[in-house]
N, CA, C and O atoms as CSV, one atom per row, in Angstrom:
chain,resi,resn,atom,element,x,y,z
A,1,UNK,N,N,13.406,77.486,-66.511
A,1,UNK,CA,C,12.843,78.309,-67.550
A,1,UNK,C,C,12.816,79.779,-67.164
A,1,UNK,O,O,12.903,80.657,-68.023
A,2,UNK,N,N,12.692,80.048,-65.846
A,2,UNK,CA,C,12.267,81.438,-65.258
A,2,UNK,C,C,13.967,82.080,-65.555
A,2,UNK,O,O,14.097,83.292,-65.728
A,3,UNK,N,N,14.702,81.528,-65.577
A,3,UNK,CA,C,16.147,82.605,-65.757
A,3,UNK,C,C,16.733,82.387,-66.806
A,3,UNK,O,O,17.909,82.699,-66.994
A,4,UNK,N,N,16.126,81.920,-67.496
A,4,UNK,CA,C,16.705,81.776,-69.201
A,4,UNK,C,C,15.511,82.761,-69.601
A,4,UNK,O,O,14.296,82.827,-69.413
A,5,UNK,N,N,16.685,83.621,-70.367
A,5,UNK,CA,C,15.725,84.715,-71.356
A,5,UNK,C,C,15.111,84.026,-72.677
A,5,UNK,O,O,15.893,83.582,-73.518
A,6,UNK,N,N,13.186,83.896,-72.943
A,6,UNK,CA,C,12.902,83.236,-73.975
A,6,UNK,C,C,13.084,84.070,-75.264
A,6,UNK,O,O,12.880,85.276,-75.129
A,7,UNK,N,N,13.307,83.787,-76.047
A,7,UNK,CA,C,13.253,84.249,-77.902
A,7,UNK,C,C,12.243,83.828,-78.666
A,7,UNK,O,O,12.297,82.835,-79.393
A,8,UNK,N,N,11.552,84.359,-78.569
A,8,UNK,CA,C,10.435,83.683,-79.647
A,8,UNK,C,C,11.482,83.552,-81.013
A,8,UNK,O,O,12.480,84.149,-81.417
A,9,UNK,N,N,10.890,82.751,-81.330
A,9,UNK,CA,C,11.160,81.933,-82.740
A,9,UNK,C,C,10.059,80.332,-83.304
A,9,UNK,O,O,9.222,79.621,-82.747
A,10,UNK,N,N,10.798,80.399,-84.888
A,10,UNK,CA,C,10.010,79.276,-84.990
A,10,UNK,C,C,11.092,78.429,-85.469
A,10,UNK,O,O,10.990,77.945,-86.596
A,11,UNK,N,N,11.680,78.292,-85.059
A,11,UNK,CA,C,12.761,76.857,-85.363
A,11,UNK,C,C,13.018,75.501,-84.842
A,11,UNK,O,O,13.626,75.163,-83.827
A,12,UNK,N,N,12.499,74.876,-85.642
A,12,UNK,CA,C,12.020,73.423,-85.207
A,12,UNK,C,C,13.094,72.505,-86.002
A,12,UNK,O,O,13.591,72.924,-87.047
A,13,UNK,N,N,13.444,71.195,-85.450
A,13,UNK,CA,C,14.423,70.495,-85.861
A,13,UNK,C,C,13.724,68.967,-86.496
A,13,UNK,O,O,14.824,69.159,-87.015
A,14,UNK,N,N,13.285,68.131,-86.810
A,14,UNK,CA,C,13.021,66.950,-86.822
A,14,UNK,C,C,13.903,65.852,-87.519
A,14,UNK,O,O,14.324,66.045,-88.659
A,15,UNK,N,N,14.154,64.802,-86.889
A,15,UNK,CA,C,15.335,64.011,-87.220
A,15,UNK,C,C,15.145,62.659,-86.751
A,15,UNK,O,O,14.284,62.323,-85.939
A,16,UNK,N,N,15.886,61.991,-87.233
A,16,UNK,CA,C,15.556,60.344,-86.975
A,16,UNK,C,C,16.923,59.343,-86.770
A,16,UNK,O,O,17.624,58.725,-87.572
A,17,UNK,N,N,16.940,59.470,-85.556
A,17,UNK,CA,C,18.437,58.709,-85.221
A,17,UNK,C,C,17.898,57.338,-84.358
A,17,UNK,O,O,17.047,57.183,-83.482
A,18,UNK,N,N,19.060,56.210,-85.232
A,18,UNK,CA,C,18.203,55.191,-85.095
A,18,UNK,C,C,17.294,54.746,-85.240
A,18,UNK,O,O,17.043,54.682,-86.444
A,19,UNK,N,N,16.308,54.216,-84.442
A,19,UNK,CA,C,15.079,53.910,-84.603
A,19,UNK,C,C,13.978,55.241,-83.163
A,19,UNK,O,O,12.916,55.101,-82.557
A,20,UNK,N,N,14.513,55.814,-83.192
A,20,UNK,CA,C,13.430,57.076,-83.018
A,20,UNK,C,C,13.695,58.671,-83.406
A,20,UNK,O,O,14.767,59.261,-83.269
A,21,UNK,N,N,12.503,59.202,-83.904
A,21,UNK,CA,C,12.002,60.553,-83.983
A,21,UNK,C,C,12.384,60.886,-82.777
A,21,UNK,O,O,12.220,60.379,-81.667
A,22,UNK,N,N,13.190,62.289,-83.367
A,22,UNK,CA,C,13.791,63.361,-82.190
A,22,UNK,C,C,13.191,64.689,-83.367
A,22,UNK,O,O,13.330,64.910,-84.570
A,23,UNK,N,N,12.315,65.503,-81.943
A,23,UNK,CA,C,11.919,66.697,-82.383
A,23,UNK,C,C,12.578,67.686,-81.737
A,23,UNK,O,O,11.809,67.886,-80.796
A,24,UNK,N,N,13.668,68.602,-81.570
A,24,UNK,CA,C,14.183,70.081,-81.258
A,24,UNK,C,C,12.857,70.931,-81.281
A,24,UNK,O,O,12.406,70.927,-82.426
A,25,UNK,N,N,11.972,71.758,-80.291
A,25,UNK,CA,C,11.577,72.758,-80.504
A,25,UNK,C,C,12.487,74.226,-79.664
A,25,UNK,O,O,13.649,74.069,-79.290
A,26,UNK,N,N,11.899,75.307,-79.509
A,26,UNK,CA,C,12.537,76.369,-78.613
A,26,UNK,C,C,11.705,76.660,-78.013
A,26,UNK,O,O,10.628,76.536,-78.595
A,27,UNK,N,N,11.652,77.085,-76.871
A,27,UNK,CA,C,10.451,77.310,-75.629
A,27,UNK,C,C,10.244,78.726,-75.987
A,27,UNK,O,O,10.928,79.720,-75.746
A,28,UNK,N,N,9.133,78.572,-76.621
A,28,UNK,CA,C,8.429,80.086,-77.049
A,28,UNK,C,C,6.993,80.325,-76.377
A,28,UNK,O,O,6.060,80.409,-77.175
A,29,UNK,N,N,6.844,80.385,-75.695
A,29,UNK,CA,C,5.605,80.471,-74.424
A,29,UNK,C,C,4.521,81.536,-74.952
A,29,UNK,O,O,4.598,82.739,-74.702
A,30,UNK,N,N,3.616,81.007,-75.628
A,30,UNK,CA,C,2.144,82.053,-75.578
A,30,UNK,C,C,0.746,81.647,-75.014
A,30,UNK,O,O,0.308,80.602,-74.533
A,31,UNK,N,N,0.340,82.591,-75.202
A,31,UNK,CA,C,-1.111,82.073,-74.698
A,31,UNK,C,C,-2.032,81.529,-75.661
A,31,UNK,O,O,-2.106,81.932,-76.822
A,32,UNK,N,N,-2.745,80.594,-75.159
A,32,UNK,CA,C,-3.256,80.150,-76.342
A,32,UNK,C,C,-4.493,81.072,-76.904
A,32,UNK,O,O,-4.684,82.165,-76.373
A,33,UNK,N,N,-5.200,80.699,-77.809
A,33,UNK,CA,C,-6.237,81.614,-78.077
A,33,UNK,C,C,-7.933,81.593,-77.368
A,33,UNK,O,O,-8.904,82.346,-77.442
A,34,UNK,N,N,-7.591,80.134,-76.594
A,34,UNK,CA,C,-8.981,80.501,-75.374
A,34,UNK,C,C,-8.082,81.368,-73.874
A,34,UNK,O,O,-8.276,81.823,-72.747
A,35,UNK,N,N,-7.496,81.240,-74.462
A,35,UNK,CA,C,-6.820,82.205,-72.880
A,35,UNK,C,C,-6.758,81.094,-71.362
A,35,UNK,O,O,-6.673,81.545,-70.220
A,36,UNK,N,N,-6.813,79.831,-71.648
A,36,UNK,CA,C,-6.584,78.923,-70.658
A,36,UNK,C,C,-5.261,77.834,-70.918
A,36,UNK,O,O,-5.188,76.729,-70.379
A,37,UNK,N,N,-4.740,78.125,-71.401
A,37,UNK,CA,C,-3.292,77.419,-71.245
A,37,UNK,C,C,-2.071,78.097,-72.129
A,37,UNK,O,O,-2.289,78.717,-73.170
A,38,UNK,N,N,-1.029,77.936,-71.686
A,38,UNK,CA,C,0.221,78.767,-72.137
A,38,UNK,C,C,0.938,77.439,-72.982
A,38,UNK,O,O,1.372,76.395,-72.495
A,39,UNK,N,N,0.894,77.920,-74.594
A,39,UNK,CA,C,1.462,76.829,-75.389
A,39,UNK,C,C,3.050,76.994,-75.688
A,39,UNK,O,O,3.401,77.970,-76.350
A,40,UNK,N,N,4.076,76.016,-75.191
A,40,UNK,CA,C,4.868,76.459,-75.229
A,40,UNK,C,C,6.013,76.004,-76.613
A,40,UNK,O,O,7.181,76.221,-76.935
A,41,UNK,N,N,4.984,75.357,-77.055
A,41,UNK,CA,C,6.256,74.950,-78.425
A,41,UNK,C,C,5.229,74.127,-79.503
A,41,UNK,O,O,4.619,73.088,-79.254
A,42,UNK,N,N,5.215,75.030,-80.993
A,42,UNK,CA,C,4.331,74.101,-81.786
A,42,UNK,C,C,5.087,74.645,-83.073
A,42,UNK,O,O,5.917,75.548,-83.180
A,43,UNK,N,N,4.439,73.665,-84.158
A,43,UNK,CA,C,4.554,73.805,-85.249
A,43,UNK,C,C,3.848,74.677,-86.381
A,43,UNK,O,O,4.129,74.858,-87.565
A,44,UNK,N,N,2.776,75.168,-85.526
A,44,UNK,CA,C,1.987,75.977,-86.427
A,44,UNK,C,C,0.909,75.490,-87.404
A,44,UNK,O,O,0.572,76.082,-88.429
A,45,UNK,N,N,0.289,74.039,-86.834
A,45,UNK,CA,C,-0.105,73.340,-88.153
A,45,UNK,C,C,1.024,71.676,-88.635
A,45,UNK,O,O,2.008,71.151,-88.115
A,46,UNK,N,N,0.301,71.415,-89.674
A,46,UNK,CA,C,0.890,70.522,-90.030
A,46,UNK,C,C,1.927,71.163,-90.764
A,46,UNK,O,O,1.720,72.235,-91.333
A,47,UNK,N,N,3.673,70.246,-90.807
A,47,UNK,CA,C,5.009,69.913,-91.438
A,47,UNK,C,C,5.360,69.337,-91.639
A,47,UNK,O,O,5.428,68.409,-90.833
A,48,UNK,N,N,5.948,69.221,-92.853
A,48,UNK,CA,C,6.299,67.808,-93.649
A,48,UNK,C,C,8.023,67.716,-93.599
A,48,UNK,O,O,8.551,68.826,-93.664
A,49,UNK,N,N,8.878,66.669,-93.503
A,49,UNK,CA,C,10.339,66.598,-93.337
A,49,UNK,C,C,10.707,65.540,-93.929
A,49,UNK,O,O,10.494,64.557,-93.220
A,50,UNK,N,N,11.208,65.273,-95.002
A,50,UNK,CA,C,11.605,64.228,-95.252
A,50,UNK,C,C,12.827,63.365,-94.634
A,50,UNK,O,O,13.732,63.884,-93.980
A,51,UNK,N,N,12.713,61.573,-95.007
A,51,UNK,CA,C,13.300,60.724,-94.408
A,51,UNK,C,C,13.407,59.551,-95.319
A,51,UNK,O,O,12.412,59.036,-95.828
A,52,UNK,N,N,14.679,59.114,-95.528
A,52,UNK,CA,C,14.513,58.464,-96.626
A,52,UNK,C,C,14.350,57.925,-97.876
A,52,UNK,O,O,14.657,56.840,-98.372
A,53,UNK,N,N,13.524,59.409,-98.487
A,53,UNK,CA,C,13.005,59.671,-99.371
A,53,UNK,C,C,11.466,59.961,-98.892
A,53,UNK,O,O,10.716,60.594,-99.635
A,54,UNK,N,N,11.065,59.515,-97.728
A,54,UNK,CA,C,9.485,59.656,-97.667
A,54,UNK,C,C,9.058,60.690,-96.752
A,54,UNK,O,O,9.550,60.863,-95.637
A,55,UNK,N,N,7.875,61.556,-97.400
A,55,UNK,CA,C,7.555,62.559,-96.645
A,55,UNK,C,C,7.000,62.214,-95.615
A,55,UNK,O,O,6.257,61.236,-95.698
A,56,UNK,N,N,7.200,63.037,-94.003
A,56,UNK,CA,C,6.635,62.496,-92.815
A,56,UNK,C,C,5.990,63.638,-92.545
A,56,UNK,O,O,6.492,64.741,-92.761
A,57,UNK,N,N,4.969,63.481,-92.111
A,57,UNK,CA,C,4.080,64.719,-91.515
A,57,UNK,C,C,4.043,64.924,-90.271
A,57,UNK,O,O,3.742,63.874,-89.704
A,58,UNK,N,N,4.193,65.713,-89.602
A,58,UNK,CA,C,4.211,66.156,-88.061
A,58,UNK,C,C,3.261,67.132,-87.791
A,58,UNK,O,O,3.025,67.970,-88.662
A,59,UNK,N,N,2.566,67.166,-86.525
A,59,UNK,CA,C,1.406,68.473,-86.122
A,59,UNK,C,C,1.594,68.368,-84.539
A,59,UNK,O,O,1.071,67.474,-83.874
A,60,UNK,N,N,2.433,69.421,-83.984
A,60,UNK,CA,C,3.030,69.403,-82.346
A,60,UNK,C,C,2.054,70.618,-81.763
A,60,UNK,O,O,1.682,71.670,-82.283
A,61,UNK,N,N,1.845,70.129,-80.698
A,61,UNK,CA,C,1.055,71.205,-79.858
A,61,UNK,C,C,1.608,71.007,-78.434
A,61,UNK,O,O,0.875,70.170,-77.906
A,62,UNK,N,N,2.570,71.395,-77.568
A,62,UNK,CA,C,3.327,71.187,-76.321
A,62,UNK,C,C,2.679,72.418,-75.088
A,62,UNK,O,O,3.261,73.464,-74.798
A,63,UNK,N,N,1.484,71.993,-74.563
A,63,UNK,CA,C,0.950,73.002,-73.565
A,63,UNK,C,C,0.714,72.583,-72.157
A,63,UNK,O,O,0.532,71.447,-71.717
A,64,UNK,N,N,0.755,73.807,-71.493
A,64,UNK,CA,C,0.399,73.908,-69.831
A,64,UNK,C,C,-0.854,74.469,-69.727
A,64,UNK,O,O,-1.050,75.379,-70.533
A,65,UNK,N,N,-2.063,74.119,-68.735
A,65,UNK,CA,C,-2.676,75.404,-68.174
A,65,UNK,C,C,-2.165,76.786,-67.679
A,65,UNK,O,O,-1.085,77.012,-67.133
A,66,UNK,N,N,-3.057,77.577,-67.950
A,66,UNK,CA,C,-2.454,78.710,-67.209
A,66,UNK,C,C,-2.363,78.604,-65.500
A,66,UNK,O,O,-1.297,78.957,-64.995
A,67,UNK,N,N,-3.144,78.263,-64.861
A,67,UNK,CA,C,-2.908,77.584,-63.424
A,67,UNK,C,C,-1.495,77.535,-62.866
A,67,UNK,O,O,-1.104,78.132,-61.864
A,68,UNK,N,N,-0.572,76.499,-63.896
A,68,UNK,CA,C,0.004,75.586,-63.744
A,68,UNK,C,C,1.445,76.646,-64.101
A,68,UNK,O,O,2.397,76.890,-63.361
A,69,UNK,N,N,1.245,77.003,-65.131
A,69,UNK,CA,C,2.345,78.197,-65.871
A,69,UNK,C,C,2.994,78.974,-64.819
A,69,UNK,O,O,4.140,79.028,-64.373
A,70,UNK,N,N,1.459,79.783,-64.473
A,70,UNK,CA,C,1.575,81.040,-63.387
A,70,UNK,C,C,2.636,80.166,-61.733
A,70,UNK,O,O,3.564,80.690,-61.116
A,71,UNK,N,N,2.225,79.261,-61.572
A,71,UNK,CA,C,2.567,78.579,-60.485
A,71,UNK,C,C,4.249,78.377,-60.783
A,71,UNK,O,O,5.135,78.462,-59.933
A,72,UNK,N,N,4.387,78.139,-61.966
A,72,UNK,CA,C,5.663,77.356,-62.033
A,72,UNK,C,C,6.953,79.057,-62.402
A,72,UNK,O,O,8.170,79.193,-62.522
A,73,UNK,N,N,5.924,79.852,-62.443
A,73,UNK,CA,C,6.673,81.397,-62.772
A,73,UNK,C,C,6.794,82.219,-61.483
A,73,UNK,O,O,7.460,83.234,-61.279
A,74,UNK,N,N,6.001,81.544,-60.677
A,74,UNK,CA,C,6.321,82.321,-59.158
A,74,UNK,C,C,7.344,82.050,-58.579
A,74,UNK,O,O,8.108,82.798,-57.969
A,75,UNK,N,N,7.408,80.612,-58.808
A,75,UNK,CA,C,7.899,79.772,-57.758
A,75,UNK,C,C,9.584,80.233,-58.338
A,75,UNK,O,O,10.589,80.335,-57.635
A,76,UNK,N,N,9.453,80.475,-59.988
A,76,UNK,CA,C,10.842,80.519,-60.524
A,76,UNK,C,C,11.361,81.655,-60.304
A,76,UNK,O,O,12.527,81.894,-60.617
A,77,UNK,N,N,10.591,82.511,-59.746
A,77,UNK,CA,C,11.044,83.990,-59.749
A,77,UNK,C,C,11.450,84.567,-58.072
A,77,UNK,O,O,12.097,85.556,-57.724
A,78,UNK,N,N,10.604,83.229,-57.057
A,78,UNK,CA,C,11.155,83.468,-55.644
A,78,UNK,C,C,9.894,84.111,-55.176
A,78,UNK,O,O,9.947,84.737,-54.118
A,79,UNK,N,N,9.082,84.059,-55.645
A,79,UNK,CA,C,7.378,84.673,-55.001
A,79,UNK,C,C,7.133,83.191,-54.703
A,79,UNK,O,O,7.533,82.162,-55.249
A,80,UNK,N,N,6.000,83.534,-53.198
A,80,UNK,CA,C,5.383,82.391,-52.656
A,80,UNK,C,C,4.023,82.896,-53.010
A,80,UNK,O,O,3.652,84.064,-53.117
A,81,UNK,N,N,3.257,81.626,-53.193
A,81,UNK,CA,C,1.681,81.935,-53.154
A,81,UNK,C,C,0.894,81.769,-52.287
A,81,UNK,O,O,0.775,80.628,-51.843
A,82,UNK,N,N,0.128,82.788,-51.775
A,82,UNK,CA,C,-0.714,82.859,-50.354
A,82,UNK,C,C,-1.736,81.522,-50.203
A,82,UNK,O,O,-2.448,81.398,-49.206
């Protein structure tokens, strides 16, 4: 993640091959709004996609602590932590 340049965006994919749900998000990394974990891919709420004919509802929330973030951004960038 640390050498891929992120893009925020909101482009989300949802699809149904076979017999499972496949969700596409894009790694758009923010902070959340208590300021303790870095959310890195959501929907914004509930989304509806149809299948079939039938509407499916989806509500994604894909997060890290910040702890955990910071750790995994050092390490990607070649900083050690004391």
């Amino acid at each position: 993640m640390a050498n891929s340049p992120l893009v925020p965006t909101t482009e989300y994919k949802f699809s149904v091959e076979g017999n499972d749900l496949v969700m596409r998000f894009p790694i758009n990394p923010t902070t959340s709004k208590s300021g303790k974990s870095k959310l890195l891919a959501t929907t914004n709420g509930a989304k509806v996609f149809t299948h079939d004919g039938y509407d499916i509802q989806m509500n994604v929330n894909c997060y890290v602590p910040i702890a955990i973030w910071d750790a995994i951004q050092a390490k990607g960038n070649g900083k050690k932590k004391s």
